[in-house]
N, C-alpha and C positions, 0 to 999 in steps of 0.2 A: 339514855340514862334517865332513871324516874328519881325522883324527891332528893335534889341538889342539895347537900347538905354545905360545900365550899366551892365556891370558883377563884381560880387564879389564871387568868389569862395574857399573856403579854405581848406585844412586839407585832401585833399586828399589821398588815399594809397591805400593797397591792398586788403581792406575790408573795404567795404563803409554802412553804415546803416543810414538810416534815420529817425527820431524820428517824425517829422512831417513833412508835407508840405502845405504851405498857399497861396494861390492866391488870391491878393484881387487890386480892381480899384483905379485906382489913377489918377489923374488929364491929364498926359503924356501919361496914359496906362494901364498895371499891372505890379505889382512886385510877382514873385515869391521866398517863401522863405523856405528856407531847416536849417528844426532842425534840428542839430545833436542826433547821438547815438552814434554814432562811426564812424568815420573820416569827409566826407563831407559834409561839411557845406556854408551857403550863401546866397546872394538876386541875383535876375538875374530882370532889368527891363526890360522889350519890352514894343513895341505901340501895337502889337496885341497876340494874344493867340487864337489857334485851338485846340478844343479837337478832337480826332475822337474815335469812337469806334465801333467793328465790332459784330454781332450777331455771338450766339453760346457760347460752352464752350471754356476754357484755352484750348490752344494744339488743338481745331477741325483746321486740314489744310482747309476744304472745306469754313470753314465761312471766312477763312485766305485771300484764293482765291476768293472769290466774290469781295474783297476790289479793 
């Protein structure tokens, strides 16, 4: 997420689980937003949002290294 317009972060600790997560557009940008499960919870807004993702499995170093 680029140029953070809001954070709201909460409930932090030492074992964080997330129940969901939602991105969705908004006039200013996106708001991302974290269900809780256990601990961390919150909205984070930005104007922009990058996804990237790399070919291969979990754990391949080689697909890791092309990036």
């Amino acid at each position: 997420m680029n140029d953070v317009l809001d954070l709201d972060l909460g409930g932090f600790n030492h074992q964080n689980v997330i129940f969901g997560l939602r991105l969705t557009k908004k006039d200013e940008g996106f708001e991302l937003v974290l269900d809780p499960c256990y601990g961390l919870a919150g909205t984070i807004q930005a104007a922009k949002v990058e996804i990237r993702m790399n070919p291969g499995k979990p754990g391949d170093r080689d697909a890791m290294d092309r990036h």
